[in-house]
C-alpha positions as CSV (number, residue, x, y, z in Angstrom):
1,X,172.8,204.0,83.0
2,X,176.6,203.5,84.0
3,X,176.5,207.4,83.0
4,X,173.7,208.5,85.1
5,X,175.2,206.7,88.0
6,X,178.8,208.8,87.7
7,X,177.0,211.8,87.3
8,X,174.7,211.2,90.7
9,X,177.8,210.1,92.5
10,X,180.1,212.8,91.2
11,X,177.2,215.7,92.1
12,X,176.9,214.3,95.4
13,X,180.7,214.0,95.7
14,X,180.5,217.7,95.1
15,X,177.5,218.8,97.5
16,X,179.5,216.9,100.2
17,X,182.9,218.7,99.3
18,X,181.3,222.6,98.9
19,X,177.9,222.8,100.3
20,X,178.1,221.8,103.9
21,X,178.8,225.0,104.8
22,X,179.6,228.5,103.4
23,X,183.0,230.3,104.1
24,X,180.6,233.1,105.6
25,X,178.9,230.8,107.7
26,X,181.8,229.1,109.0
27,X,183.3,232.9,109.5
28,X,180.3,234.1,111.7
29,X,180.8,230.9,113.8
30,X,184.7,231.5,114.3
31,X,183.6,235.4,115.5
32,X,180.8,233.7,117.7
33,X,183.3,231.4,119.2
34,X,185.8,234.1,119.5
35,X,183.2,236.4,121.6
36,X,182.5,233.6,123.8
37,X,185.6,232.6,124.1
38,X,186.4,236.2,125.3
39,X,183.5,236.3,127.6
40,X,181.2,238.9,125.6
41,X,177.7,236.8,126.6
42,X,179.2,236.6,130.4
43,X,178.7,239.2,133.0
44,X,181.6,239.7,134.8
45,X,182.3,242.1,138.0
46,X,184.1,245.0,137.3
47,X,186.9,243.9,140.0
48,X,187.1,240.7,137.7
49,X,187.6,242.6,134.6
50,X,190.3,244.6,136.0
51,X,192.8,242.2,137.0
52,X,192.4,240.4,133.9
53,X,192.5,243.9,132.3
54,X,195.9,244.4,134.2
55,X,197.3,241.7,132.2
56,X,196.0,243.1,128.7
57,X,197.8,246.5,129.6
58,X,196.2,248.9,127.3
59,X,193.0,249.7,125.3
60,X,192.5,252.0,122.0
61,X,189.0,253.4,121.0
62,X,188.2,255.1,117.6
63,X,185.4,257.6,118.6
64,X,183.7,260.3,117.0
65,X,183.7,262.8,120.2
66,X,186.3,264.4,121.9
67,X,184.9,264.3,125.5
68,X,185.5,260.5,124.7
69,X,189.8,261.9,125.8
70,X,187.8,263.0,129.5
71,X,186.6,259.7,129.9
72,X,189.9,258.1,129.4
73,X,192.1,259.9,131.3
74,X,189.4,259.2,134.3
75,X,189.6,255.8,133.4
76,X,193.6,255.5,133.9
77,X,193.1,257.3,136.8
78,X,190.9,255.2,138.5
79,X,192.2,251.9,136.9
80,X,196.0,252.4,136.8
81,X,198.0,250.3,134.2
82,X,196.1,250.2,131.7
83,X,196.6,252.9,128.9
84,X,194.3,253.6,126.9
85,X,194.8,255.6,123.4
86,X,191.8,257.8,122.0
87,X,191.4,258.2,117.9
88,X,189.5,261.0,117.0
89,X,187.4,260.0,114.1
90,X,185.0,261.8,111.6
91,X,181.5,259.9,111.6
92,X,181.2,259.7,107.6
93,X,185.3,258.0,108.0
94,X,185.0,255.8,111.2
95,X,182.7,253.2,109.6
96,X,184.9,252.8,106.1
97,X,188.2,253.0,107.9
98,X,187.6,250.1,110.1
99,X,186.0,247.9,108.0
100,X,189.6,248.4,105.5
101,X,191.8,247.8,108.2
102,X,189.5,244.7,109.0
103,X,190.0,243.5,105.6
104,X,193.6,243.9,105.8
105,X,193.8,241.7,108.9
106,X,194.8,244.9,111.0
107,X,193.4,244.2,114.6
108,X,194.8,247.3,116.6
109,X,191.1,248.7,118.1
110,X,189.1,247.8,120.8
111,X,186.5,249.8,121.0
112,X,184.2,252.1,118.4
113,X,182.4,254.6,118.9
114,X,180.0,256.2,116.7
115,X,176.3,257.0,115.5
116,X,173.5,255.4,113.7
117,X,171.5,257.6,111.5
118,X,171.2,255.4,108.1
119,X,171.2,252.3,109.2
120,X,174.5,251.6,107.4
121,X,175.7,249.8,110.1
122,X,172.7,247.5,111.3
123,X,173.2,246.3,107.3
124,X,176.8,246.1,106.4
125,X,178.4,245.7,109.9
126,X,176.9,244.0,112.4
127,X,175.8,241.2,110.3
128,X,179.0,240.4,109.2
129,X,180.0,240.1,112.6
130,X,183.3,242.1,112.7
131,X,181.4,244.4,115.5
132,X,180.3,242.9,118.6
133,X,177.4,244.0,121.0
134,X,178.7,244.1,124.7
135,X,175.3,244.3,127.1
136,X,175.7,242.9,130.4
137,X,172.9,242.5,132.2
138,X,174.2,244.7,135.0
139,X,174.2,247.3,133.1
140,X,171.3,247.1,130.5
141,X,168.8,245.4,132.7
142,X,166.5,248.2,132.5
143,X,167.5,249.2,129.0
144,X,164.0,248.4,126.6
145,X,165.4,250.3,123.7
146,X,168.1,250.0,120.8
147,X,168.6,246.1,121.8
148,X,170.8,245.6,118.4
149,X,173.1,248.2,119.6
150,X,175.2,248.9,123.2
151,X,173.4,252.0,123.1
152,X,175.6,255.2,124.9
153,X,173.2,258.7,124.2
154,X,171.4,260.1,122.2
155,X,171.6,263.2,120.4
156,X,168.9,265.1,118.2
157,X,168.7,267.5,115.1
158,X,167.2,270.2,116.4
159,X,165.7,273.8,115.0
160,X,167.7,276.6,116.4
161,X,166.4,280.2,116.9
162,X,168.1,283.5,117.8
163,X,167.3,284.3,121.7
164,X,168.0,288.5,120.9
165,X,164.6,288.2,118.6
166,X,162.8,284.9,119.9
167,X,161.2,283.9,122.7
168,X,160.7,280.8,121.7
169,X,161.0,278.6,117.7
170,X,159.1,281.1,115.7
171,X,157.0,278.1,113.9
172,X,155.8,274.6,114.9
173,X,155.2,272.9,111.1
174,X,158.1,272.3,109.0
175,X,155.9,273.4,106.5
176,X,156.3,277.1,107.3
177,X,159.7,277.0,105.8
178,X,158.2,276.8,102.3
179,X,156.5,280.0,102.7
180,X,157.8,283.5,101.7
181,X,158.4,284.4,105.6
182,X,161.5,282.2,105.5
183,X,162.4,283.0,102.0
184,X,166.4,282.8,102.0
185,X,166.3,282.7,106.4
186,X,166.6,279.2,106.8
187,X,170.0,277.2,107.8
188,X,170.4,273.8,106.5
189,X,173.2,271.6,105.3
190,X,173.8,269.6,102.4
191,X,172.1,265.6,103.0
192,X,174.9,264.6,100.3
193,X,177.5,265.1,102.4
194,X,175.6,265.1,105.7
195,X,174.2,261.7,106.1
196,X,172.4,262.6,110.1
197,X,170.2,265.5,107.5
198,X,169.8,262.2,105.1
199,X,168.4,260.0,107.7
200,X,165.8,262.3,108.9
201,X,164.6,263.5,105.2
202,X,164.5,259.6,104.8
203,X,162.3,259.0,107.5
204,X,159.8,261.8,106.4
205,X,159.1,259.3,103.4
206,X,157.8,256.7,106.1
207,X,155.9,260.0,107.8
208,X,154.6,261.2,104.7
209,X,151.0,260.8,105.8
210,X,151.5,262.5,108.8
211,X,153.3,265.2,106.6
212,X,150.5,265.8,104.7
213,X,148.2,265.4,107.6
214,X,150.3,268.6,108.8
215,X,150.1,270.2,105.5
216,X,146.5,270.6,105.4
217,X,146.7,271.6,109.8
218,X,148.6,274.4,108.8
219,X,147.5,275.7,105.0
220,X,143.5,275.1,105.9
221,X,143.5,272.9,102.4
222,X,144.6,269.4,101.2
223,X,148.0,269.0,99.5
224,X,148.0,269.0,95.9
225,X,150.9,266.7,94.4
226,X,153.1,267.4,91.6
227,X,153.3,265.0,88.9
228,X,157.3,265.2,90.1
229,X,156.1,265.2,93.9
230,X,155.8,261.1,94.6
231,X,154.0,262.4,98.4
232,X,154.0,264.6,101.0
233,X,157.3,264.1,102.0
234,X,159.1,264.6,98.7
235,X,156.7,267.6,98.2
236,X,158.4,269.1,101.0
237,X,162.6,268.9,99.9
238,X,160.8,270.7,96.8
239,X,159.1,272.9,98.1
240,X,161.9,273.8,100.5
241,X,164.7,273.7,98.1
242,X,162.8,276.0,96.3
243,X,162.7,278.5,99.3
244,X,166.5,279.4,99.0
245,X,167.4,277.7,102.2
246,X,171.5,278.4,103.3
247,X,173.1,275.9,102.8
248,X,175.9,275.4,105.8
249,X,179.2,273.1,105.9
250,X,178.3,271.9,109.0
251,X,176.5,272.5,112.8
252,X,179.0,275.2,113.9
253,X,178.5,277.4,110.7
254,X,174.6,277.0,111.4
255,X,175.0,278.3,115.1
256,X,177.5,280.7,114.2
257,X,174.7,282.1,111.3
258,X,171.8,282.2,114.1
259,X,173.5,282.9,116.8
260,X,175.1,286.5,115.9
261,X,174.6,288.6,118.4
262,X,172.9,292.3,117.1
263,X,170.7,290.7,114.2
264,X,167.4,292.0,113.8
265,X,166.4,289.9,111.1
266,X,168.1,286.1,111.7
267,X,167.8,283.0,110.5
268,X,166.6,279.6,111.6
269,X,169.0,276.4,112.2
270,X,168.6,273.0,112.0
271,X,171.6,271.8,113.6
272,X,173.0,268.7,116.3
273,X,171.4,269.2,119.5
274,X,174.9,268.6,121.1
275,X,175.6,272.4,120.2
276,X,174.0,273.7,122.7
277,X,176.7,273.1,125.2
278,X,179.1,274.5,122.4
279,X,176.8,277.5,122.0
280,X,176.8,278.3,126.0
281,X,180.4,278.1,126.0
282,X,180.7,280.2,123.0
283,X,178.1,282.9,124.1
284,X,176.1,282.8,120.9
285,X,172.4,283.8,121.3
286,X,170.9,280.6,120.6
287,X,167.9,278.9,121.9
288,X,165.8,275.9,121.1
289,X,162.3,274.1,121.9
290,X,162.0,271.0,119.9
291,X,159.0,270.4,121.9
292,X,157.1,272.8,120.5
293,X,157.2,271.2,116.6
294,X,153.8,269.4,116.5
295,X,155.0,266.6,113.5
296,X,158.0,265.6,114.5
297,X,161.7,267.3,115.5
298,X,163.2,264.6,113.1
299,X,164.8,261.4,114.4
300,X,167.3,260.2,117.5
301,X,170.8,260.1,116.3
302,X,172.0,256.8,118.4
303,X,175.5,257.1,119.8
304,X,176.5,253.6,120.3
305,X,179.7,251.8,121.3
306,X,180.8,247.9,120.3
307,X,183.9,245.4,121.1
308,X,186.2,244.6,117.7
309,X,186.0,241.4,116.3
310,X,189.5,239.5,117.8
311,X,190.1,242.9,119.2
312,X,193.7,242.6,121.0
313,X,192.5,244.0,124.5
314,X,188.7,242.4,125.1
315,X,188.6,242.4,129.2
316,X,189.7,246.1,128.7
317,X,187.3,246.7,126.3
318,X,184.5,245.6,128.5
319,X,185.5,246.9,131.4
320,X,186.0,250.2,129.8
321,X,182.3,250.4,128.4
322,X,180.9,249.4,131.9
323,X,182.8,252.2,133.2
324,X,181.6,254.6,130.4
325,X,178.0,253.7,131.2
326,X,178.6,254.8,134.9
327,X,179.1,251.4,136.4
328,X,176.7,249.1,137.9
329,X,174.1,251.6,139.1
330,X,174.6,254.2,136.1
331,X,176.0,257.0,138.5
332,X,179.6,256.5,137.9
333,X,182.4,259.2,137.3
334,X,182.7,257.9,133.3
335,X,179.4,258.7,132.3
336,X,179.9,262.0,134.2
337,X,181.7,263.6,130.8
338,X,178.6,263.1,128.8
339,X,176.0,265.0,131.0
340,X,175.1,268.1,129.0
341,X,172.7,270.1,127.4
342,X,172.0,268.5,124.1
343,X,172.5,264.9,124.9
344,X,170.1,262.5,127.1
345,X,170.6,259.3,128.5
346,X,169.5,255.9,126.6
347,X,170.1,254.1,130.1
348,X,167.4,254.9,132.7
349,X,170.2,255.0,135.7
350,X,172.2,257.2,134.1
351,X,171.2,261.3,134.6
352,X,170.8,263.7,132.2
353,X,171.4,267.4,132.4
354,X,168.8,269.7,134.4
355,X,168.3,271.8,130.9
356,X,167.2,269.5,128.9
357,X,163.3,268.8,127.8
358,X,162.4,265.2,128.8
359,X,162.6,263.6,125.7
360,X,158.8,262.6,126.9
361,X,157.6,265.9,125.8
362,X,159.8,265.8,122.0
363,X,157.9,264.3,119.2
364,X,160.4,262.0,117.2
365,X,160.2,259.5,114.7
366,X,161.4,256.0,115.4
367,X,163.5,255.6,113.0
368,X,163.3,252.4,110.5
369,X,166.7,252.0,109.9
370,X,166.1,249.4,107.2
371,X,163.9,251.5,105.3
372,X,166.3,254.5,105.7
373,X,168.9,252.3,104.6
374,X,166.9,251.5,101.4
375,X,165.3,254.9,99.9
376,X,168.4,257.4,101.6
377,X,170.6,256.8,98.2
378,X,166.6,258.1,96.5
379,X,166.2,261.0,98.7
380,X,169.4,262.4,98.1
381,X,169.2,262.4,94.7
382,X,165.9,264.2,94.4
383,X,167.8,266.6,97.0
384,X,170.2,267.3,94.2
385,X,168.0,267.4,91.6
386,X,165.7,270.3,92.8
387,X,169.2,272.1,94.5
388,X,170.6,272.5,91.3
């Protein structure tokens, strides 16, 4: 008995000394404490911000586009004495990058910038709390959508046509580009190494009715599944692997392939909606309708922003991002930069440009970024299986 009683005294000796609390329990409160303590749940006036900004002196941002640089320098401008430094960073390196120098105990950011199209960040990031969420309700009053994120825009994957031969996308059903019509014609890049093409193969597996729905629309016959075809969806990468699609290193090779001028006989393109602007700079005959596809375009690529955990500069962060937004009623001169052809608004105040479709009239999947995040690493190997 004397036995029994050590061993119940010793294991609750033990639950007292270790299981109270996990380390990563006790880490998430320290991060909560610092956000509050930095006034990330409060709501401050921009005026407020930017004396206590003043005092902070400077601000650096990783980001993954370069009109972010436009924004800054308007920002110093209008908010002299406090610098702010711009880091151009590749989507498929921001992510990994921070999260090492996090590790390391490097705190030099403020403010990242970047795009959710796999859900990688929704799964690894933000639950560990090293990535805060900045939405005042000044700003996002109005916003309904994207409430995990501090959503900025939101860009598309779009199919781009030649304007010198089209009037308009020369096919509504991404089934047409498994028939001999687009043999070898079509522009696509590798979802390896592309995760944005990843995300929206991905979220045909959670559309795959709707896929074969569209299948049967267009052929006048239901799909008939391979024993190697698990559903519509999959049946598709096949199908269209097996139609000798280009395969391109990245969006400016695709517009540059369609967008020739004196082809009689181009491609298609599935490429960033954001290069429109570059294609109307450029003077490449390019054109697109992504309301014309009847299934689906593909899905939103969210461009969102968030505060550092024990970022250095946290008043300048947030009065940064309220700037970026446009301010208190959305019309401000830092959202200004991002107003272009290819990019719309996730805020109602702020405007988006003339050219663009309402997104109203676009048929998108929502995406599921937890089931993306679950079956991508699946999709992309029956990608590379049926490529090689």
């Amino acid at each position: 008995m004397k036995i029994q009683k050590i061993f119940v005294v010793l294991l609750a000796f033990l639950l007292i000394l270790f299981g109270c609390t996990k380390p990563s329990d006790d880490n998430g409160g320290k991060k909560d404490d610092w956000a509050t303590a930095n006034g990330l749940y409060e709501d401050e006036a921009m005026d407020v911000l930017y004396e206590k900004a003043k005092q902070e002196g400077s601000l650096v941002i990783y980001t993954i586009s370069s009109r972010t640089q436009k924004v800054a320098n308007a920002f110093m401008e209008d908010y002299p004495g406090i610098n702010v430094e711009v880091k151009d960073i590749s989507a498929s390196e921001l992510k990994t990058q921070y999260q090492t120098e996090y590790e390391s105990g490097v705190r030099n950011v403020d403010i990242l910038h970047s795009k959710e199209v796999t859900g990688d960040y929704i799964a690894e990031v933000f639950p560990e709390k090293i990535l805060h969420n900045y939405r005042p309700d000044s700003i996002f009053k109005n916003t309904t959508t994207y409430k995990d994120y501090t959503p900025l825009l939101m860009e598309l994957n779009i199919w781009f046509y030649n304007t010198e031969v089209y009037d308009t996308c020369p096919f509504t059903s991404w089934w047409a580009l498994t028939t001999e019509e687009w043999t070898g014609k079509v522009v696509f890049q590798d979802p390896v190494s592309n995760v944005a093409y990843a995300g929206c193969l991905t979220a045909m597996l959670d559309h795959a009715d709707e896929m074969a729905a569209d299948y049967k629309e267009y052929f006048g016959k239901e799909i008939e599944l391979a024993a190697d075809e698990p559903n519509a969806a999959y049946a598709f990468i096949k199908r269209f692997l097996a139609n000798k699609p280009i395969i391109a290193k990245g969006s400016d090779e695709v517009i540059e392939l369609v967008g020739a001028k004196g082809q009689t006989n181009p491609p298609v393109g599935y490429a960033s909606s954001v290069k429109l602007r570059k294609a109307q700079e450029s003077g490449y005959a390019v054109g697109a309708t992504p309301e014309t596809m009847k299934v689906s375009t593909g899905i939103p690529a969210l461009n969102f922003i968030a505060i550092a955990d024990e970022c250095p500069h946290p008043n300048a962060a947030k009065l940064f991002i309220k700037y970026w937004l446009g301010g208190e009623d959305g019309q401000g001169r830092g959202y200004s930069f991002l107003v272009s052809a290819g990019t719309w608004a996730v805020r109602p105040e702020n405007p988006t440009a003339k050219e663009n479709v309402d997104l109203s009239e676009i048929k998108l999947w929502e995406p599921d970024f937890n089931s993306i995040y679950k079956n991508i690493g699946d999709v992309t190997d029956y990608w590379t299986k049926y490529r090689n």
